[in-house]
C-alpha positions in Angstrom: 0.0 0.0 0.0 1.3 3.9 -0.9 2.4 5.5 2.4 0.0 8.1 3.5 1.0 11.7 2.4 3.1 10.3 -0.4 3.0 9.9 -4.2 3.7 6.4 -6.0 5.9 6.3 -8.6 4.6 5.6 -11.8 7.0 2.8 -13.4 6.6 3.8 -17.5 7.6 0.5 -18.6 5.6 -1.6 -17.0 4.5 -4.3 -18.4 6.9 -4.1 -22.2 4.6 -1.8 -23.8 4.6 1.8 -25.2 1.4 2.4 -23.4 2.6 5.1 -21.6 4.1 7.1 -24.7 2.7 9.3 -27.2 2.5 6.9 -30.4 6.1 8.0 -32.6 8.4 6.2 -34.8 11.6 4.4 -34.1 11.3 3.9 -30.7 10.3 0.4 -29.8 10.7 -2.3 -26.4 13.6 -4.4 -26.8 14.9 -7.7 -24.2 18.4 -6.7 -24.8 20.5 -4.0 -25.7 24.8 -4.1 -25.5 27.3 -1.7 -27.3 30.7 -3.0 -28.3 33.6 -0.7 -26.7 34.9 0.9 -30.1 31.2 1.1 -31.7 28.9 3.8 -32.4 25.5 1.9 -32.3 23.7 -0.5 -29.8 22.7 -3.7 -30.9 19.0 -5.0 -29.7 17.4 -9.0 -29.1 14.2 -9.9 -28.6 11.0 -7.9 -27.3 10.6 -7.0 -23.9 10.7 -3.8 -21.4 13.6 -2.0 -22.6 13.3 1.2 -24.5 15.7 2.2 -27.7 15.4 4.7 -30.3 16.8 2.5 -33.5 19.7 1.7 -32.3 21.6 4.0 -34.5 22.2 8.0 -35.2 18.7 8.9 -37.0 18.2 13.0 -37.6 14.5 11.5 -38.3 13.6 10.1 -34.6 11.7 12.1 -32.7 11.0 12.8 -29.1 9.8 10.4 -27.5 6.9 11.7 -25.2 4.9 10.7 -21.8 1.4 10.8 -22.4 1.0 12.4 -18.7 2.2 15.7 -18.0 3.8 16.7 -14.7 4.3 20.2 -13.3 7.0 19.1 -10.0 8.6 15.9 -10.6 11.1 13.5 -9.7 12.6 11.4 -12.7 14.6 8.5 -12.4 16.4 6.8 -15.4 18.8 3.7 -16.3 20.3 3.9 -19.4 23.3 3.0 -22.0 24.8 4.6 -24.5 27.5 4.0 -27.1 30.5 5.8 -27.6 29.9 9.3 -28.6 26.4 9.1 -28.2 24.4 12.3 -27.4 21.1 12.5 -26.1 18.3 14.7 -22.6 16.1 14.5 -21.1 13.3 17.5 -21.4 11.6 17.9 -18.0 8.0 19.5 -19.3 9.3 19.0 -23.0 11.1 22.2 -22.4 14.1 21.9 -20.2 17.3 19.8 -20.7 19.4 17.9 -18.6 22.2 16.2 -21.2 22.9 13.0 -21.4 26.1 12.8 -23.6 29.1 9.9 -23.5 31.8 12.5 -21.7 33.9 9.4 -20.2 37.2 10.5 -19.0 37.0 14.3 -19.6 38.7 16.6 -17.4 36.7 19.4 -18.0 32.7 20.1 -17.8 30.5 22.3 -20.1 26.7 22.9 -19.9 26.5 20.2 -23.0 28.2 17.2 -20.8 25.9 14.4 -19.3 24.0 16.0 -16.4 24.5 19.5 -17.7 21.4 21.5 -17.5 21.4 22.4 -21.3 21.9 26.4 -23.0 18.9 28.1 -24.0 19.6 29.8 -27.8 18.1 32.9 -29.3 19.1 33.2 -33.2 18.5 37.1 -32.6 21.3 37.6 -30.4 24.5 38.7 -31.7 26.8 36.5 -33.1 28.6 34.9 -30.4 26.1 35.5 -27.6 23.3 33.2 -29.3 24.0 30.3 -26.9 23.5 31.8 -23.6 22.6 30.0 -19.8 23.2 26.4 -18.8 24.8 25.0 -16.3 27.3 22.4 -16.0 27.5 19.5 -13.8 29.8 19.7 -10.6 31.6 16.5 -11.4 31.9 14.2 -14.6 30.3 11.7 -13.2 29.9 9.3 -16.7 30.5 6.0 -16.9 32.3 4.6 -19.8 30.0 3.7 -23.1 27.9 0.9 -23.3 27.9 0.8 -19.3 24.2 1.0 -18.0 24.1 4.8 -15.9 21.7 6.2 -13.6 20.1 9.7 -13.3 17.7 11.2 -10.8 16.1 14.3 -11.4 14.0 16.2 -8.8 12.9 19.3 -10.9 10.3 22.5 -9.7 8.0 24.0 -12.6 8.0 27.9 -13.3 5.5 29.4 -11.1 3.1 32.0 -12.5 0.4 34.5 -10.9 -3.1 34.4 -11.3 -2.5 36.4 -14.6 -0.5 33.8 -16.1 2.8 35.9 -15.3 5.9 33.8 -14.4 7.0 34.6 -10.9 9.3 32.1 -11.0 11.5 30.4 -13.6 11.9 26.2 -14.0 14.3 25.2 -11.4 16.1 21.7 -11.3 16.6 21.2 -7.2 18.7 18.0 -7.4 20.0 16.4 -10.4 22.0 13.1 -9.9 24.3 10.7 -12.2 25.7 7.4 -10.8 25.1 8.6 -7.2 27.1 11.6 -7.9 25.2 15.4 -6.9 26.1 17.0 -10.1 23.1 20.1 -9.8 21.8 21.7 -7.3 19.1 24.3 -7.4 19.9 25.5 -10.9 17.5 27.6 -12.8 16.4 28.2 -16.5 14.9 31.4 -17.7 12.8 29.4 -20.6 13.0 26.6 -22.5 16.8 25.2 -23.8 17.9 24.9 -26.9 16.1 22.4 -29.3 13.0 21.8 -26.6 9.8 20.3 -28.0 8.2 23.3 -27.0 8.6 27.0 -26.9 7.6 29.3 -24.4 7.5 28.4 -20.3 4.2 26.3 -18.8 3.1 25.0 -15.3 2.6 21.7 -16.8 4.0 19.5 -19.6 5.1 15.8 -20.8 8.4 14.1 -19.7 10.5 14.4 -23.4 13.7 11.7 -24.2 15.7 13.2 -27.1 16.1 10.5 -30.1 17.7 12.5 -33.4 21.4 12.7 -31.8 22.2 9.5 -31.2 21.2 6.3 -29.8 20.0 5.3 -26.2 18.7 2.8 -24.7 16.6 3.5 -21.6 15.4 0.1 -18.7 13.9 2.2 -15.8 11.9 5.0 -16.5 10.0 6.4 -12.7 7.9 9.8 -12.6 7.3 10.6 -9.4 4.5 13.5 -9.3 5.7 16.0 -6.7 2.4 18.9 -7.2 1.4 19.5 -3.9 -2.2 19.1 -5.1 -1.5 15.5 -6.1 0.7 14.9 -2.2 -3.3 15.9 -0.9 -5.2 13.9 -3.2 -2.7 10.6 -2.4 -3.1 11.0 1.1 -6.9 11.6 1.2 -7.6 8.6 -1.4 -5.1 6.6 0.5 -7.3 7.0 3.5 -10.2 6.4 1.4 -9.3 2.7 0.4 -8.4 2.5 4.2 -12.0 3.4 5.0 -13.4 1.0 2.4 -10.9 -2.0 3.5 -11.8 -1.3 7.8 -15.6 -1.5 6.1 -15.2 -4.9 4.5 -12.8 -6.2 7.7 -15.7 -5.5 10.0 -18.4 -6.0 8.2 -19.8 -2.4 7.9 -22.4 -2.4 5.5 -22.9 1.5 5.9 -19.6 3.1 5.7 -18.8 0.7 2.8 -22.1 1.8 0.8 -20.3 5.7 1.9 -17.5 5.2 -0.5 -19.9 4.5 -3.5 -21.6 7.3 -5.5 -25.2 7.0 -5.7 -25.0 6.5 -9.7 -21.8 4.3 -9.8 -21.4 1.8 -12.3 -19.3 -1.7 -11.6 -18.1 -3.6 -14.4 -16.9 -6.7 -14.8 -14.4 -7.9 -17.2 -14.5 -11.6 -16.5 -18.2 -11.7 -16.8 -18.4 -9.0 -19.6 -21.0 -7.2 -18.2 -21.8 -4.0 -16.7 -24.6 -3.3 -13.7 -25.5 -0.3 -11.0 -23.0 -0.3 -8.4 -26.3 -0.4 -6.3 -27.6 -3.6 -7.5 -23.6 -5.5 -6.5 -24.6 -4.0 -3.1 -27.3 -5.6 -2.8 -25.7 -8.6 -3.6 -23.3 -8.1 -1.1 -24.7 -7.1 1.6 -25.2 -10.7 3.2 -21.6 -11.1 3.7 -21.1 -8.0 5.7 -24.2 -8.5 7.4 -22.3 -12.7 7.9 -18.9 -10.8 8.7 -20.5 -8.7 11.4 -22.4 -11.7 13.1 -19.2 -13.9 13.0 -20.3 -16.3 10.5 -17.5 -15.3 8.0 -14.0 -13.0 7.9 -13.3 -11.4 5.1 -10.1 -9.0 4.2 -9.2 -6.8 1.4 -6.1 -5.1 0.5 -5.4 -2.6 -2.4 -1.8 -2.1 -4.2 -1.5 0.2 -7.2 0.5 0.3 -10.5 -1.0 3.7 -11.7 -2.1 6.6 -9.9 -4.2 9.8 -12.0 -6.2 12.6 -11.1 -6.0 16.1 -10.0 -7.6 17.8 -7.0 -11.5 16.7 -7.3 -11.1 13.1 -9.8 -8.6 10.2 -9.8 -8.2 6.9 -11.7 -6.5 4.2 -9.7 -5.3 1.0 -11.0 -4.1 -1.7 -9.3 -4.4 -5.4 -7.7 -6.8 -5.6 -4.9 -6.3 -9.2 -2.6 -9.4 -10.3 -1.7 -10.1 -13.6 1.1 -12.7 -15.1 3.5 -13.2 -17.3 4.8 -17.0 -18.9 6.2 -16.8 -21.2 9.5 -15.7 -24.3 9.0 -14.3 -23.5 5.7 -11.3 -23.3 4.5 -10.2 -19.7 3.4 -10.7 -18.3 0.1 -7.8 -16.0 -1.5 -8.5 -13.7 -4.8 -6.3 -11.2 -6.9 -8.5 -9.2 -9.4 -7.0 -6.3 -11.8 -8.8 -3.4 -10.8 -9.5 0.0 -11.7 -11.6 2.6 -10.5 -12.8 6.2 -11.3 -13.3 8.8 -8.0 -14.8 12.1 -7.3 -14.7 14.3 -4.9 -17.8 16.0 -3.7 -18.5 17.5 -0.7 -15.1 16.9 0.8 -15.9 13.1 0.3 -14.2 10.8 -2.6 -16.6 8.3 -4.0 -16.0 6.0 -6.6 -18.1 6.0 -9.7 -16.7 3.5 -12.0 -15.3 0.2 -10.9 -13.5 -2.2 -13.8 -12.9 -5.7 -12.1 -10.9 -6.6 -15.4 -9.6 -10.2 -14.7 -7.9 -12.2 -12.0 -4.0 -11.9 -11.4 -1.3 -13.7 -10.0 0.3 -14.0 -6.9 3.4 -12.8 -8.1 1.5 -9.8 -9.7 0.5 -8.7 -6.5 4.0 -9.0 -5.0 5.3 -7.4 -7.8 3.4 -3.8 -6.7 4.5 -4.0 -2.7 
């Protein structure tokens, strides 16, 4: 279960597919990736989680783009990269930190790997069009072809009621291999080559693929908006109040978490009914639960968590078991995912998709 007053990281490869990407060209899900020492290019096998943008230098691959958009973040990454390889990572599509093979240089620009890129205005005179950027404390690069790790913890611009800025994009920790390499370094707009112009409280998580190749096996957003730490905490305590219901039998506060017009679905059956009518169905076993005739548990663990301050999508694994006197106990793992509101101060779910069982190791997997 997600920790009460904290956000869940959202794992974008989950499961080996693109689902979590803007549809583009090039980039696929590979098994394996290596790089020979002396070689330009990363070689692929098979199909599985693994993200890589062709494999070779393309001009024609484009950025490769979350379908979510994320104001305050916290972006981790694994990835390889062949010699001489240059690639970023665009925090709202806008602002660069560089991934680049620098291995075993003495000395640090703004375009090394964990650089926070330059911005560039082709008005500015000649010699002053590449301006800003910051660059990394330490080389911290491993040698091509080695997997490398960066964390990103990064602070969107901050504008007024208006729509002024008030404050400009800020990157409050930036790590590669373990290494600080940024700390609390700002960007007056977007730098150079983003896949958007102008600044924004909000945008999509951008991986550079026209400079060279790279292959990418942990991608984790972590949203960081204060409005999203609120929501967490309060639908956290909301599947709390829903699994104390079913643990003691409380018909009332259970029927509490369900909108009056909510709709259950069921993906195993294929079939759709008033979340009214399954109460009614299952009433009897809280109404058994609270006599002692039967114990019955339920526990929630999510892979996905949406929404903004008043609706939420969740999707997950819930366990379900109970177990009637005299009988041996009953254990269930059903895909899940459900659509909340908030009304009144009070979340209520509105939609819920049981979509099929699961596995015991699925629901390990998300603890």
């Amino acid at each position: 279960m997600v920790l009460m007053g904290t956000a869940r990281a959202e794992d974008l490869l989950s499961g080996g597919s693109m689902q979590s990407f803007r549809s583009v060209k090039h980039w696929h899900t590979v098994a394996e990736v290596a790089a020979a020492p002396d070689e330009t290019a990363l070689s692929a096998k098979g199909q599985g989680s693994m993200l890589l943008n062709g494999g070779e230098k393309n001009t024609g691959i484009p950025f490769l783009l979350t379908k979510g958009e994320y104001g305050d973040v916290k972006v981790e990454l694994e990835f390889m990269i062949p010699l001489g390889s240059n690639a970023g990572v665009y925090l709202m599509g806008r602002y660069e930190v560089q991934i680049l093979d620098s291995f075993g240089k003495k000395e640090v620009n703004a375009g090394d790997l964990g650089g926070i890129y330059q911005r560039y205005d082709a008005s500015r005179p000649k010699g002053q069009q590449g301006f800003e950027g910051t660059a990394p404390r330490v080389n911290a690069a491993k040698a091509p072809g080695e997997w490398q790790t960066m964390e990103i913890i990064f602070r969107a611009p901050r504008f007024d009621e208006a729509g002024q800025k008030q404050k400009d994009a800020l990157f409050e920790k930036v790590m590669v291999n373990g290494a600080v390499v940024q700390e609390n370094a700002t960007t007056s707009g977007p730098t150079r080559s983003a896949a958007y112009e102008g600044d924004a409280p909000r945008g999509p998580i951008a991986i550079q693929g026209d400079h060279g190749p790279i292959a990418i096996r942990k991608f984790h957003v972590t949203s960081l908006d204060p409005v999203d730490q609120r929501r967490v905490a309060e639908i956290d305590a909301y599947w709390k109040t829903v699994s104390r219901a079913v643990n003691e039998g409380d018909f009332e506060a259970y029927r509490a978490t369900c909108h009056s017009e909510g709709v259950l679905v069921s993906g195993n059956k294929r079939m759709t009914q008033p979340l009214s009518a399954a109460l009614a169905r299952w009433k009897q076993e809280f109404v058994d639960t609270k006599e002692g005739k039967m114990k019955a548990s339920v526990v929630f663990r999510f892979s996905r968590r949406l929404g903004d301050a008043t609706t939420a999508h969740e999707t997950g694994i819930f366990r379900y078991e109970s177990q009637r006197t005299g009988a041996p106990a009953v254990v269930e793992y059903v895909r899940f995912e459900a659509l909340l509101v908030k009304r009144q101060d009070a979340w209520q779910i509105v939609m819920e998709n049981q979509q099929e069982s699961a596995s015991e190791d699925a629901w390990k997997a998300l603890e």
